[in-house]
PLY file of the C-alpha trace (Angstrom):
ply
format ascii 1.0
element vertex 260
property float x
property float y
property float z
element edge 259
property int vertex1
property int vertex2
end_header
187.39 -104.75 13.12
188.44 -101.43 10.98
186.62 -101.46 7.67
187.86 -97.99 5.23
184.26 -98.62 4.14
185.75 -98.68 0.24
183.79 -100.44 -2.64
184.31 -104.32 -2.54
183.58 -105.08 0.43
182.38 -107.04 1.66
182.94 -109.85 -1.10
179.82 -111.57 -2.78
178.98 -115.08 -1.21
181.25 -118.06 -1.65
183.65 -118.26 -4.51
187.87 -118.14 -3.84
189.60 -115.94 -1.07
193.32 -115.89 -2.02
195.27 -116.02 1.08
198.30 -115.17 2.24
200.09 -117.65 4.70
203.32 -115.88 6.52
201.78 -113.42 8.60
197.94 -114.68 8.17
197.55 -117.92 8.83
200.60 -118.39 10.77
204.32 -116.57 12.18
206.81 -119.24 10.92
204.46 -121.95 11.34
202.79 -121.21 14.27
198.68 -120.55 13.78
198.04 -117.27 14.54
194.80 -116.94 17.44
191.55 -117.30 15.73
193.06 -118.70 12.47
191.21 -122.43 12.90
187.97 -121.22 13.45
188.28 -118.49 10.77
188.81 -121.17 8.56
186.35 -123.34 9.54
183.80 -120.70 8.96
185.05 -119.81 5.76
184.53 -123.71 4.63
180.97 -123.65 6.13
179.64 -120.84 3.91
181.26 -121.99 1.30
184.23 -120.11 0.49
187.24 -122.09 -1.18
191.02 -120.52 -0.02
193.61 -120.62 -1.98
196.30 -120.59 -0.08
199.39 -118.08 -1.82
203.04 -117.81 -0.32
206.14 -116.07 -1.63
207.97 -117.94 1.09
209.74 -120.77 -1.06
211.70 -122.44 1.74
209.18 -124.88 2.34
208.38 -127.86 0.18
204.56 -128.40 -0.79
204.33 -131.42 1.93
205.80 -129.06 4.53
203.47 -126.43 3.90
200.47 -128.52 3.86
201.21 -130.38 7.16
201.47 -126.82 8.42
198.14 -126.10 7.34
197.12 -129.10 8.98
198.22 -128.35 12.34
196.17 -125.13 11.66
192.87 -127.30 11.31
192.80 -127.37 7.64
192.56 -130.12 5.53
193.86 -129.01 2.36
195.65 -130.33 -0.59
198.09 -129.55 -3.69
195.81 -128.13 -5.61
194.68 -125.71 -2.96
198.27 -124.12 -2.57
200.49 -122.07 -5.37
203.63 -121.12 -4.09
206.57 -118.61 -5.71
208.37 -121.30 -5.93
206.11 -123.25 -8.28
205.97 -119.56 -10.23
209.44 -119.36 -10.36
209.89 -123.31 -11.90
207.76 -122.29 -15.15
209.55 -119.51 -15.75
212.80 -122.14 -16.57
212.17 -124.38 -20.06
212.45 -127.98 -18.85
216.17 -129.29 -19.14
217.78 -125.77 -18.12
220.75 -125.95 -15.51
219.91 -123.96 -13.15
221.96 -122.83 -9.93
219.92 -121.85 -6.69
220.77 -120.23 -3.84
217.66 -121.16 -2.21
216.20 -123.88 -0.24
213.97 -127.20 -0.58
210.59 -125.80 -1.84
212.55 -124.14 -4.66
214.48 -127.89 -5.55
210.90 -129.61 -5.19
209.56 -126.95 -7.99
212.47 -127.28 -10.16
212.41 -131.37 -10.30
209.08 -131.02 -10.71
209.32 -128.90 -14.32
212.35 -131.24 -15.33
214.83 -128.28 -14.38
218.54 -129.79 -13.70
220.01 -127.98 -10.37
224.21 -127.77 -10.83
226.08 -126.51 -8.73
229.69 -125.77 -11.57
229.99 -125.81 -15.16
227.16 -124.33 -17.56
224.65 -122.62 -15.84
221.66 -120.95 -17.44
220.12 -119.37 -14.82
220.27 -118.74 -11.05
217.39 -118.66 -8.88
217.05 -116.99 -5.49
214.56 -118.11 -3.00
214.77 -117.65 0.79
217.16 -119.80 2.59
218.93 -119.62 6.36
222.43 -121.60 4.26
223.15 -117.60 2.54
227.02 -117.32 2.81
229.40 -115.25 0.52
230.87 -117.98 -1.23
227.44 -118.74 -2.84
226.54 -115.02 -3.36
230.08 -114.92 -5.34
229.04 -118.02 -6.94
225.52 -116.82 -8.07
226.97 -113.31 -8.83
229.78 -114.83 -11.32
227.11 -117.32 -12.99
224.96 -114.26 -13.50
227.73 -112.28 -15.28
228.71 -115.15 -17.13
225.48 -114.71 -18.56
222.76 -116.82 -16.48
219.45 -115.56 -16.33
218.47 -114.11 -12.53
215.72 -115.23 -11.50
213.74 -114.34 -7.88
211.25 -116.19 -5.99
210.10 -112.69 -4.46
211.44 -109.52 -3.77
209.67 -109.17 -0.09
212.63 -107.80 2.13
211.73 -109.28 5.25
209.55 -112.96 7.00
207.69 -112.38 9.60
208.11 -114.61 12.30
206.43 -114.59 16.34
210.08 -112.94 17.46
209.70 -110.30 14.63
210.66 -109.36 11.27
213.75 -111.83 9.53
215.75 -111.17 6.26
213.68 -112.36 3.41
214.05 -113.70 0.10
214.29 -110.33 -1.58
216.81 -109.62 0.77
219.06 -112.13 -0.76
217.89 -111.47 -4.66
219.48 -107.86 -3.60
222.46 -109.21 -2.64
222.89 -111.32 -6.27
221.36 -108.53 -7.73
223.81 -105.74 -6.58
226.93 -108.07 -6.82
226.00 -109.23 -10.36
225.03 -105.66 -11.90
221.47 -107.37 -13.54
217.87 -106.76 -12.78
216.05 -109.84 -11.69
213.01 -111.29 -13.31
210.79 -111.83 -10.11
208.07 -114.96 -9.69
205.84 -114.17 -6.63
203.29 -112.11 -5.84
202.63 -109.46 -7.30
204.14 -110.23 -10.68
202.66 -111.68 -13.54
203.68 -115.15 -13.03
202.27 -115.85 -9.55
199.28 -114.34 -10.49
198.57 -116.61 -13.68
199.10 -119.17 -11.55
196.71 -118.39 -9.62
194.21 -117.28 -12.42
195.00 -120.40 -13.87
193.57 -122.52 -10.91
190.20 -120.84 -9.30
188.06 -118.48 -12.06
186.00 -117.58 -8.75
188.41 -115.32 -7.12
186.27 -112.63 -4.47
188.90 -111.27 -2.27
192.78 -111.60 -1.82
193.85 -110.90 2.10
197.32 -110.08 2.70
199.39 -108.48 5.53
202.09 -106.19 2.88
200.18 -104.37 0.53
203.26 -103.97 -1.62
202.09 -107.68 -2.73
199.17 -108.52 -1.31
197.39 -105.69 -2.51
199.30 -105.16 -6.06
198.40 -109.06 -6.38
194.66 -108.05 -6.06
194.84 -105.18 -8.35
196.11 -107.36 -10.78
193.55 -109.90 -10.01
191.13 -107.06 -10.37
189.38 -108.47 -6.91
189.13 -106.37 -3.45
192.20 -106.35 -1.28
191.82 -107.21 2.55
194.51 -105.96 4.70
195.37 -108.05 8.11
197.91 -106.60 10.94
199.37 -110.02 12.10
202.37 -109.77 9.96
204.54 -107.50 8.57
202.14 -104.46 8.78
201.43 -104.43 11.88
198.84 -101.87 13.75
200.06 -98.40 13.94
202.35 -98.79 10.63
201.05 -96.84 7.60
199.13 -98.68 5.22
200.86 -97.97 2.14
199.56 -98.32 -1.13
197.10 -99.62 -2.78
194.99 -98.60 0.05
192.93 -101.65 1.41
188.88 -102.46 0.82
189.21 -103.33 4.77
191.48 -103.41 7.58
191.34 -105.88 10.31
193.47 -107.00 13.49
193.73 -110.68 12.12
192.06 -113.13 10.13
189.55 -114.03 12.75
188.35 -111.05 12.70
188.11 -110.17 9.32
185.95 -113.39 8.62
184.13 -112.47 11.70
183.13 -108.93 10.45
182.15 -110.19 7.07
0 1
1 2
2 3
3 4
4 5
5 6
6 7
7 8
8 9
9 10
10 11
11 12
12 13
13 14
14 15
15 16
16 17
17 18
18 19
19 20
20 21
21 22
22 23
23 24
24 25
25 26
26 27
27 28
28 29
29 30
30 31
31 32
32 33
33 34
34 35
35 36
36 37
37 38
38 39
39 40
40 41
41 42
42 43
43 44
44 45
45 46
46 47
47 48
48 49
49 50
50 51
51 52
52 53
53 54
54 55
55 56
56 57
57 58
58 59
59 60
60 61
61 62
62 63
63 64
64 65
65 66
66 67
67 68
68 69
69 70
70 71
71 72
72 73
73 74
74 75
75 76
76 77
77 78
78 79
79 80
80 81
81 82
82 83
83 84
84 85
85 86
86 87
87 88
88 89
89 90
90 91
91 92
92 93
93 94
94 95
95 96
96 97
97 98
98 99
99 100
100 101
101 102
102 103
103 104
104 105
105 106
106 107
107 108
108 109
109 110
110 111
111 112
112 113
113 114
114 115
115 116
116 117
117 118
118 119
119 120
120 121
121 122
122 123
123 124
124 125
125 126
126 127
127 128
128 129
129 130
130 131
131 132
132 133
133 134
134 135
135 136
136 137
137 138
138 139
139 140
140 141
141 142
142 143
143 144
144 145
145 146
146 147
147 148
148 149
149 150
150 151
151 152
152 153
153 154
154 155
155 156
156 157
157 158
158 159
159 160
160 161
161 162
162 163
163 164
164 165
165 166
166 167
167 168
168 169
169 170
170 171
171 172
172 173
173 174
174 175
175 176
176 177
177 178
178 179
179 180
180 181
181 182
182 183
183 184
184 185
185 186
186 187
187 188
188 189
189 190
190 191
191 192
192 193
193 194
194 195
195 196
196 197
197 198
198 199
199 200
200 201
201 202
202 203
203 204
204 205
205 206
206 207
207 208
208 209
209 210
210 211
211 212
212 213
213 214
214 215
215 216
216 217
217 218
218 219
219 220
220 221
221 222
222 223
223 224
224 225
225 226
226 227
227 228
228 229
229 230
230 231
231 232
232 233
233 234
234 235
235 236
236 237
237 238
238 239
239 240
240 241
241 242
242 243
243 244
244 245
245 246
246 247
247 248
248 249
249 250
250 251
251 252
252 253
253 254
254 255
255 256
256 257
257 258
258 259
């Protein structure tokens, strides 16, 4: 383990650890060595995660069966995605155009948002999505111009994933972005909207842990909590840290917990 030794760490006993799942728990899915029993020992001393993604491909279920094959039991209310961030930004009963994938449709339903795909379109919302062609970046582009409100899940430029680093949602929001000429309004970490989300569920936050700390760690400045750096994902060991500078720096999850 590589602790910077900075004030915050390590967290006070029990209470929320905001985590991070791409790059943390898992690469794409797949449980990242050490993750399980991290967890476990998290649960036994009586920390509660709170499991926070900017990836809004995947729909709630999808994420928590994911989770699940990690060795954690956890439910809806232990999960906030971008995607959810993103949906109550819209006023119910907007028409909203996505170029984005289930996760994103799941939130929208969910806050009575109408998804079109022609006619009167108030906004356009960007999530990540493998189905990005240039006949729906004209499509969002022209909607935007028209006047529709641009809206991103997150602006992180790449996914991690076990065969490397993958095009990300803000990789596409560019795209809409540059083609429409308008500044998006962005959801996910480490913008206001995620983070009242996440406010708005635990009032016992101790520690965010993130692997980008162009997110992760502006997320826990906002949060005003310590910010926990990991090198599974998309910083990986070797890479400078960037800022904010980290209250610790470990390999992985494991151990992180471990080194507690």
């Amino acid at each position: 383990m590589y602790a910077t030794n900075r004030p915050g760490w390590p967290p006070a006993p029990g209470g929320t650890w905001v985590l991070d799942l791409d790059g943390v728990v898992w690469l794409t899915g797949q449980p990242i060595d050490g993750v399980p029993e991290a967890l476990a020992d998290l649960h036994s001393s009586g920390v509660r995660p709170l499991y926070a993604t900017n990836n809004a491909g995947p729909t709630v279920d999808e994420l928590l069966a994911r989770l699940r094959r990690a060795g954690v039991d956890a439910g809806p209310d232990d999960l906030v995605t971008s995607a959810q961030a993103a949906a109550g930004m819209l006023e119910p009963g907007s028409r909203v155009l996505t170029v984005a994938g289930p996760g994103v449709a799941e939130a929208l339903a969910g806050r009575g948002v109408q998804v079109v795909d022609d006619g009167r379109v108030d906004a356009v919302v960007v999530g990540w999505t493998d189905r990005f062609d240039f006949e729906r970046l004209a499509k969002a582009a022209t909607a935007v111009r028209r006047g529709a409100r641009l809206v991103g899940t997150n602006e992180d430029a790449t996914l991690p994933t076990p065969e490397g680093l993958l095009p990300g949602a803000g990789a596409l929001l560019a795209a809409v972005a540059t083609a429409s000429g308008t500044r998006p309004d962005v959801a996910g970490k480490p913008h206001r909207p995620l983070a009242d989300l996440i406010a708005a569920r635990r009032s016992d936050i101790r520690v965010v842990v993130g692997d980008r700390p162009s997110t992760d760690g502006r997320l826990a400045e906002r949060l005003e909590v310590p910010f926990a750096l990991v090198l599974s994902g998309v910083t990986a060991p070797g890479d400078p840290v960037g800022q904010p500078a980290p209250a610790v720096t470990a390999p992985d999850l494991g151990c992180l917990v471990a080194g507690r």
